[in-house]
C-alpha positions as CSV (number, residue, x, y, z in Angstrom):
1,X,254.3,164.7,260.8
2,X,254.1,168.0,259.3
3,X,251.1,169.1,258.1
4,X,250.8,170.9,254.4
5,X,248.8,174.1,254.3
6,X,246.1,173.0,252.0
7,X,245.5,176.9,251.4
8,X,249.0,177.3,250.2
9,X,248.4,175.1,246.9
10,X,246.0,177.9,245.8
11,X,248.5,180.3,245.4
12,X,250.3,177.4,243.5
13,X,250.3,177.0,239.7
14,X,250.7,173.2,240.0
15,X,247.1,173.1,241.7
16,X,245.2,176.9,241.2
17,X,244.4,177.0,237.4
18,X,242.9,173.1,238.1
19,X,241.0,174.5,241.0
20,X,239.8,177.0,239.1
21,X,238.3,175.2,235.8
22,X,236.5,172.6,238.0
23,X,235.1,175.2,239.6
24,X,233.8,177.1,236.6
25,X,232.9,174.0,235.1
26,X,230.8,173.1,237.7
27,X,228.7,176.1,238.5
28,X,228.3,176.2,234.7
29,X,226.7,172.9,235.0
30,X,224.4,173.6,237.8
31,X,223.6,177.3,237.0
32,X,222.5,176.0,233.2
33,X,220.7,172.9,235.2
34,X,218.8,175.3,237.3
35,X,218.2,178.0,235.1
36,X,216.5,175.1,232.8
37,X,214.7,173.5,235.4
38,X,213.2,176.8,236.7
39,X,212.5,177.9,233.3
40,X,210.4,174.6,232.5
41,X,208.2,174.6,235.6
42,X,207.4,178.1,235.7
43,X,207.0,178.7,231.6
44,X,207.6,176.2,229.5
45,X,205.9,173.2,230.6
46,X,202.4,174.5,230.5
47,X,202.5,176.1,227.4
48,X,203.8,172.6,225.8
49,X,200.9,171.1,227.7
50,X,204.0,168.9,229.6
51,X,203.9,167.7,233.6
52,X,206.4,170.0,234.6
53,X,207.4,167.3,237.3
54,X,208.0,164.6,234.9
55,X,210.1,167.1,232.6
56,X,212.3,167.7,235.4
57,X,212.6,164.1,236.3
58,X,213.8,163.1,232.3
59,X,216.3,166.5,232.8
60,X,217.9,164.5,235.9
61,X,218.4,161.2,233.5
62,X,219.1,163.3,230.9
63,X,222.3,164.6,232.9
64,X,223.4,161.0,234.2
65,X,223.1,159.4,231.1
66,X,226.4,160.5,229.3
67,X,228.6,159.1,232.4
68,X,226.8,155.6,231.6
69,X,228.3,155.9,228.3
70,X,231.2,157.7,227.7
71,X,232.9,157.0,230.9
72,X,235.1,154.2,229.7
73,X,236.3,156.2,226.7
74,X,236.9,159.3,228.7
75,X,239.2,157.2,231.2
76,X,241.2,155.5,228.0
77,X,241.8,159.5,226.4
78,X,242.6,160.5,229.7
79,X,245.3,157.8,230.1
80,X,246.7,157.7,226.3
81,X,247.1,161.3,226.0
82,X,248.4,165.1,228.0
83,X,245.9,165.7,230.2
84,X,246.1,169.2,229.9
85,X,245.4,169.5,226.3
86,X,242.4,167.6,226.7
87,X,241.3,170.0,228.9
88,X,241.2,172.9,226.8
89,X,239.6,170.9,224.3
90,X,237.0,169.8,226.9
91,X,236.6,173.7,227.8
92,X,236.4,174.9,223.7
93,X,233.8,172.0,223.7
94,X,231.4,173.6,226.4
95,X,231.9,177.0,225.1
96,X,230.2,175.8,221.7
97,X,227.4,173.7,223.7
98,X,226.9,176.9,225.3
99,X,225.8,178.9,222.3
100,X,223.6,175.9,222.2
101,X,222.1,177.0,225.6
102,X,221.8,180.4,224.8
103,X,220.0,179.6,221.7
104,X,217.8,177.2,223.6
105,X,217.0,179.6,225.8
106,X,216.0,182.5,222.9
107,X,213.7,179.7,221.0
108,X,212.4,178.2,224.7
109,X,212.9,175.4,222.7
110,X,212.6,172.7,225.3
111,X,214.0,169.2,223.2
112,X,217.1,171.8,222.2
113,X,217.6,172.6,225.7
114,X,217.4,169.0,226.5
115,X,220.0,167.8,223.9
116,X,222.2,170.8,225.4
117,X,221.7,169.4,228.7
118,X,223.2,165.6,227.3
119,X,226.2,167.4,225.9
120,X,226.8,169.4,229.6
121,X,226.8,165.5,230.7
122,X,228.9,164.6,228.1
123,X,231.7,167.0,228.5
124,X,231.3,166.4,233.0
125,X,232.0,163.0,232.0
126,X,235.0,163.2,229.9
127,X,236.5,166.1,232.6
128,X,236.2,164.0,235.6
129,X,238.7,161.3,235.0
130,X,241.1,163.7,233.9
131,X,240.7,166.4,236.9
132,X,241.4,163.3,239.8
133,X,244.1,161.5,238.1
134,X,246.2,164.8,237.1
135,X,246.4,165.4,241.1
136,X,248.8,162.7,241.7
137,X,251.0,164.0,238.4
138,X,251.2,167.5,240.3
139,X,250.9,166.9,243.7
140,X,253.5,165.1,246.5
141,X,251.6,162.2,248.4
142,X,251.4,164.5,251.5
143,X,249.7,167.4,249.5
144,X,247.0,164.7,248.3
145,X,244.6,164.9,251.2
146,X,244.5,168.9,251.0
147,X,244.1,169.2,247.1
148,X,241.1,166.4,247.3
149,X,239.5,168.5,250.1
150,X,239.7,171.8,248.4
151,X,238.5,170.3,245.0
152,X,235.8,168.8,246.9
153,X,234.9,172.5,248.7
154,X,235.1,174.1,245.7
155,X,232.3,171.1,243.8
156,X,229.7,171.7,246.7
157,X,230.5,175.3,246.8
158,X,229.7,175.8,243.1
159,X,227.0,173.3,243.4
160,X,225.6,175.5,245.5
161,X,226.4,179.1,244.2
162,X,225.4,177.6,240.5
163,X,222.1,176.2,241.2
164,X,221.0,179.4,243.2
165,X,221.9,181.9,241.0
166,X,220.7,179.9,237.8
167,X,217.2,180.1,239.3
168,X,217.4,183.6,239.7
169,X,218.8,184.5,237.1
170,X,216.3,183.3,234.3
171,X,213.3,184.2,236.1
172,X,214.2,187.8,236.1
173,X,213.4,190.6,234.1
174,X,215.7,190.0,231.1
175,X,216.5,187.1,232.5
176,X,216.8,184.6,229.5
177,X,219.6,187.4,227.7
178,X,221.8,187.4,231.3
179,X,221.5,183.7,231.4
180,X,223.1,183.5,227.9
181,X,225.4,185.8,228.1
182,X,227.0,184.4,231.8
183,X,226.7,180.3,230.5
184,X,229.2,181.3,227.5
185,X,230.8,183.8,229.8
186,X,231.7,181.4,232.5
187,X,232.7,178.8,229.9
188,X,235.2,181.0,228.3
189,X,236.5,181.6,231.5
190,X,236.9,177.9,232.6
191,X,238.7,177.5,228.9
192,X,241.1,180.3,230.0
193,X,241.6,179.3,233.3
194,X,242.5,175.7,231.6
195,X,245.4,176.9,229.5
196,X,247.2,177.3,232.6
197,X,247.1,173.8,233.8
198,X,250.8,172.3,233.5
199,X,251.5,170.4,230.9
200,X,252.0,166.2,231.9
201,X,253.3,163.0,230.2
202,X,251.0,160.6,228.8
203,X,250.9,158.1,231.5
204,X,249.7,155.2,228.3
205,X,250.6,156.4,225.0
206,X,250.3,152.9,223.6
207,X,246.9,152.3,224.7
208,X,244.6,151.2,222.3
209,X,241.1,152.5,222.2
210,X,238.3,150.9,221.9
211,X,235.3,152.3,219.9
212,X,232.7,150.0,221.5
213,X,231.2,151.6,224.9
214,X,230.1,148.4,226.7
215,X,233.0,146.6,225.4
216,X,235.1,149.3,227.3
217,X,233.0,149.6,230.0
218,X,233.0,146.2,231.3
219,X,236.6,145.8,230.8
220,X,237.7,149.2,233.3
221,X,234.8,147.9,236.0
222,X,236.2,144.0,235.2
223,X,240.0,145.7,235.7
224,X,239.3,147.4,239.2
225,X,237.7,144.4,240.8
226,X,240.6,142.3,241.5
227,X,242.1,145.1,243.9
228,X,240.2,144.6,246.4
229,X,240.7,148.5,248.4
230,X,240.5,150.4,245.2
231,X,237.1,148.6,244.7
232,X,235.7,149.1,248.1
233,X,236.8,152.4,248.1
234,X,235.1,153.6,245.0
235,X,232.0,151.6,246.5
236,X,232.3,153.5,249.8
237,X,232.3,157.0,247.3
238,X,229.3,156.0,245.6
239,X,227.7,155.4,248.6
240,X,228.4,159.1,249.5
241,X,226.8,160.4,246.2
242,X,223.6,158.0,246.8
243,X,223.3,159.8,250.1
244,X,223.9,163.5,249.3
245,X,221.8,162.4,246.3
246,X,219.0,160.9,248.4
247,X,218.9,164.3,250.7
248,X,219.5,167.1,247.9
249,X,216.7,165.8,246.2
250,X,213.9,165.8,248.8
251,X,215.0,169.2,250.4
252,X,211.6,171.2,248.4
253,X,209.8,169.0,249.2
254,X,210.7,168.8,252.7
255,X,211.1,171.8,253.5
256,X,207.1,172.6,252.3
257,X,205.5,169.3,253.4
258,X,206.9,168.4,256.9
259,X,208.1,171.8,258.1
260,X,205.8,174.1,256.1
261,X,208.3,176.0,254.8
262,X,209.0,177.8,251.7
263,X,211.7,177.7,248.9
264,X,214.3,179.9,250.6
265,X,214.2,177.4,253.4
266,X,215.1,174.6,250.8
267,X,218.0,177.0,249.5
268,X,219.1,177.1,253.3
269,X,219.5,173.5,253.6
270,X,221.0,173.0,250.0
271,X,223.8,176.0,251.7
272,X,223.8,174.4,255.5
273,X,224.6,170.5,253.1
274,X,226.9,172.0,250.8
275,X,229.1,174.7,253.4
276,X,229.1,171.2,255.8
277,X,230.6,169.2,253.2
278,X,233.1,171.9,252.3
279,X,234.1,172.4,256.1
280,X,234.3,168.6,256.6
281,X,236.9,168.4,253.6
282,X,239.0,171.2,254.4
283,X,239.2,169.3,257.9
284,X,240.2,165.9,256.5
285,X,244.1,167.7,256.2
286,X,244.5,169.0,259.6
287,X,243.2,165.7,261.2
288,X,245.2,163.3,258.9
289,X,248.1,165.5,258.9
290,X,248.4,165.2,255.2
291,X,248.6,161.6,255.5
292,X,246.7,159.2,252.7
293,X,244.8,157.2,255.3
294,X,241.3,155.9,255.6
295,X,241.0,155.4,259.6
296,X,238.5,158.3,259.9
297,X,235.9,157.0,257.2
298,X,234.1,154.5,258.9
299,X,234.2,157.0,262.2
300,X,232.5,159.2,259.8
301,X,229.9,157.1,258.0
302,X,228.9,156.6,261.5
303,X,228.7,160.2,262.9
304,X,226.0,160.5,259.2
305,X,224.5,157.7,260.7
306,X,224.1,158.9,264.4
307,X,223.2,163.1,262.8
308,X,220.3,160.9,260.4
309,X,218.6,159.5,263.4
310,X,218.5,163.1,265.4
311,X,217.5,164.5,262.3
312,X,214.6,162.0,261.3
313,X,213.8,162.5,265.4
314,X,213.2,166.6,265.2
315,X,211.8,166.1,262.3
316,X,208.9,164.5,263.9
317,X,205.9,167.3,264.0
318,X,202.6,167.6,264.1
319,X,200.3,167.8,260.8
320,X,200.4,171.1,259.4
321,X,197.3,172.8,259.3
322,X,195.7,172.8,255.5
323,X,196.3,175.8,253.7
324,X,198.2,177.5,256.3
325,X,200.7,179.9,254.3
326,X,204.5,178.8,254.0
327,X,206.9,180.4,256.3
328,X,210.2,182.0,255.1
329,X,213.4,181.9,256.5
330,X,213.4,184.5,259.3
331,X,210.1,182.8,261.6
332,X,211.9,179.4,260.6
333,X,215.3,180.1,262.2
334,X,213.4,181.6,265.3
335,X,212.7,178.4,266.2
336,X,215.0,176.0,268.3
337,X,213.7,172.9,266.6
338,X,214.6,174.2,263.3
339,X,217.7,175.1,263.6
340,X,218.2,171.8,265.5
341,X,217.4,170.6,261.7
342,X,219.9,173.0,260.2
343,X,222.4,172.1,262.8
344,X,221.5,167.9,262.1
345,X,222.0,168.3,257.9
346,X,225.7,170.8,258.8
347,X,226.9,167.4,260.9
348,X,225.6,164.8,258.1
349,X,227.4,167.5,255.9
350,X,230.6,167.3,257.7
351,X,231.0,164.4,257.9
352,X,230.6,163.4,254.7
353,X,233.5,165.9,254.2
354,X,235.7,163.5,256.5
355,X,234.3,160.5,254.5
356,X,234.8,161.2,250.9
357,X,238.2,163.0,250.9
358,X,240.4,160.2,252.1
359,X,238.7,157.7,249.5
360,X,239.6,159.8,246.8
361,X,243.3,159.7,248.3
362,X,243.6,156.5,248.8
363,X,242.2,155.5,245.1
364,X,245.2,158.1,243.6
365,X,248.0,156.8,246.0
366,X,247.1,153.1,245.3
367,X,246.5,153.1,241.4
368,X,248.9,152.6,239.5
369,X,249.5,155.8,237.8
370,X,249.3,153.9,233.7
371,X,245.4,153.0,234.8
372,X,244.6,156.2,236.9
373,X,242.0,157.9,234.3
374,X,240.2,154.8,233.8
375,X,239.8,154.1,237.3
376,X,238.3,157.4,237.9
377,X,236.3,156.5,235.1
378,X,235.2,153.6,236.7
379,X,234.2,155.5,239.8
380,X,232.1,157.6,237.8
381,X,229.6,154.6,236.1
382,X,229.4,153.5,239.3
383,X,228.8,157.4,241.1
384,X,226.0,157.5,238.2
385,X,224.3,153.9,238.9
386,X,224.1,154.7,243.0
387,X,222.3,158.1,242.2
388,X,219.8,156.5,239.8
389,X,219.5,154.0,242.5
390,X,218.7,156.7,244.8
391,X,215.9,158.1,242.6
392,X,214.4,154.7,241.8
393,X,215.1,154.0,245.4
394,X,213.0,157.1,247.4
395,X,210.6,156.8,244.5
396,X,209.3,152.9,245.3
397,X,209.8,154.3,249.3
398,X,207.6,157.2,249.0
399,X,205.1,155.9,246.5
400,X,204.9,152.8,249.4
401,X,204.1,155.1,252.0
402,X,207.1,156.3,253.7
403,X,207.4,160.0,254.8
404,X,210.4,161.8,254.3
405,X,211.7,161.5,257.6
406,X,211.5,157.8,257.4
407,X,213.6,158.1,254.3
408,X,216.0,159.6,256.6
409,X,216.2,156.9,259.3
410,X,216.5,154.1,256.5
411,X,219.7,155.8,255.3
412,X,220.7,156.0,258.8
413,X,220.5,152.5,259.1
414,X,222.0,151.4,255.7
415,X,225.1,153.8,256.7
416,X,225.8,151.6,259.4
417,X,226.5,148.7,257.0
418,X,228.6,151.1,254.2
419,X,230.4,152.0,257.6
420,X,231.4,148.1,258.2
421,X,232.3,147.7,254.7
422,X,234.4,150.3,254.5
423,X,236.1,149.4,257.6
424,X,237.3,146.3,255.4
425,X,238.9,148.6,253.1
426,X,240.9,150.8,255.6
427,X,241.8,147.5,257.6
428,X,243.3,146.4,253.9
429,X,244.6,149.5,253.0
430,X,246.6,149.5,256.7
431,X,247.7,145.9,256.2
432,X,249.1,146.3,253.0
433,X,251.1,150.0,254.3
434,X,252.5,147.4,257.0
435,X,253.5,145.2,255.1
């Protein structure tokens, strides 16, 4: 079978000006989170007489809140109307919400930056059904595989790219101005990049909206769970997110209290998780040939499995040594132990690359195209609910006693059984292909 050159659809209009307003849309996201964040622990939250920890905490619900509730009337726009208009709407939207920003950050007003944070969530939530179900409208079948892995590079890329520079940024001298100016900036950018998007049919024009959320809600999740692959594959993505989620968020705290290490450490892993993930989706194209197939997933919820063990296992060290200063990157990669940690969170990375891509795949190639939106929709309340599991999850874990490492081996283990259910779904998704 030939293989498509995933590399070729970004010289493609059909797939480039999509490419490029998820991308800017997503490292506005993350450079506004971490801008925020960074601003609140190191300024804010003192001088309100806040815990800076608990702020940061509320910020992450904050965030996940909007895809709880607007999901199921994103999915039903998405469907009943041109995808591409909504888009630009969608963009227009987050340039005004970043004036809101900006002005947040002048008054280091922290509830304003909080209600601007809800409306970054808001505008996420009505962007993702739209930006998976508009692949199958431009894209052949065969080209599926390469335009999931190069959205999925570009997320983790920006994720990445955003979150650093955000903390950098507003922490500088003039810091709070640059901030401003590059959140608009980048948002008028995205908006530009989205008027470029070619135009589609709507796939439901006689859909009927409904104005009640958990109405809506129930009746997309109630609507997916009769097909039986679609379901277990959106499970098997959620699963992915409740892992990445579960290892972005104790990299700090990691990297200070088991290895000793300081915060450019926990910046290398956040790059060594997201450039593995981005490697490990490209890959997905040249192993599956451009193929939609789901025989690699379980192979690679395994090999997450197998790299969580080793890395729980050199993670095993002595106590450090009370107020011993923390080391920065240079002594950390001189040791072969911790790069055998780098090397352990690049394979997790990976292959989670392998795993996610063809799930996305199979859920476009399988729906039918008048539901699309509001499955993607679906996948997203149920994306949100594994990450707050996640949180409430390592929370109960550590408060219990369990170290970090331990944390590590647990997901190991519960991989294994995600592995086995997915393996349901590919043997479902193969049966109903031979058939």
């Amino acid at each position: 079978m030939h293989t498509p050159n995933q590399f070729s659809l970004l010289r493609s209009r059909r797939f480039l000006p999509l490419f490029l307003t998820q991308f800017l849309g997503a490292f506005n996201d993350n450079f506004f989170k971490s801008a925020m964040v960074m601003l609140i622990t190191y300024r804010l939250a003192e001088r309100a007489g806040y815990d800076a920890r608990i702020l940061v905490n509320v910020a992450g619900g904050v965030f996940i809140l909007p895809f709880f509730l607007f999901s199921a009337p994103a999915g039903q726009l998405a469907d009943k109307y041109e995808r591409s208009i909504l888009v630009q709407f969608i963009k227009i939207a987050e340039i005004v919400v970043m004036a809101g920003a900006a002005l947040g950050f002048y008054l280091e007003n922290i509830p304003l930056l909080m209600i601007v944070l809800f409306m970054m969530g808001a505008q996420s939530t009505f962007f993702g059904p739209i930006k998976y179900s508009i692949l199958p409208q431009h894209l052949n079948k065969d080209e599926l595989i390469a335009g999931n892995g190069l959205i999925q590079t570009g997320t983790f890329l920006s994720i990445l790219t955003g979150t650093i520079f955000g903390g950098l940024t507003i922490l500088a001298k003039g810091g709070i101005h640059l901030a401003s100016f590059l959140v608009i900036g980048i948002a008028a950018a995205g908006w530009w990049a989205s008027r470029y998007i070619p135009k589609t049919k709507p796939v439901a024009p006689h859909l009927k909206l409904s104005a009640n959320i958990v109405r809506g809600t129930v009746k997309i999740v109630s609507g997916v769970v009769p097909y039986r692959d679609i379901l277990l594959s959106i499970i098997g993505i959620s699963w992915f997110w409740l892992i990445g989620t579960t290892f972005l968020s104790q990299f700090p705290t990691y990297a200070k209290l088991i290895l000793g290490a300081n915060e450019q450490v926990a910046t290398l892993f956040l790059a060594a998780f997201s450039v593995g993930i981005g490697l490990g989706s490209m890959a997905c194209n040249s192993f599956l040939k451009g193929e939609v197939s789901g025989r690699y997933v379980p192979w690679a919820a395994v090999a997450m499995s197998v790299a969580s063990v080793l890395l729980y296992l050199v993670s095993r060290r002595p106590a450090l040594v009370p107020g011993a200063p923390d080391i920065g990157i240079i002594a950390f990669l001189c040791s072969w132990e911790n790069l055998a940690v780098v090397a352990c969170l690049m394979a997790i990375s990976f292959a989670g690359g392998l795993y996610i891509v063809p799930l996305y795949a199979i859920i476009q190639s399988r729906t039918e195209e008048s539901r699309m939106a509001e499955v993607i929709a679906c996948t997203n309340i149920s994306d949100s609910l594994f990450m707050v599991i996640s949180a409430v999850g390592t929370s109960i874990l550590l408060y219990i006693g369990f170290s970090i490492p331990d944390i590590f081996w647990i997901m190991a283990i519960l991989t294994v059984v995600a592995a086995f259910v997915i393996r349901k779904a590919v043997h479902g998704q193969m049966k109903q292909k031979g058939a």
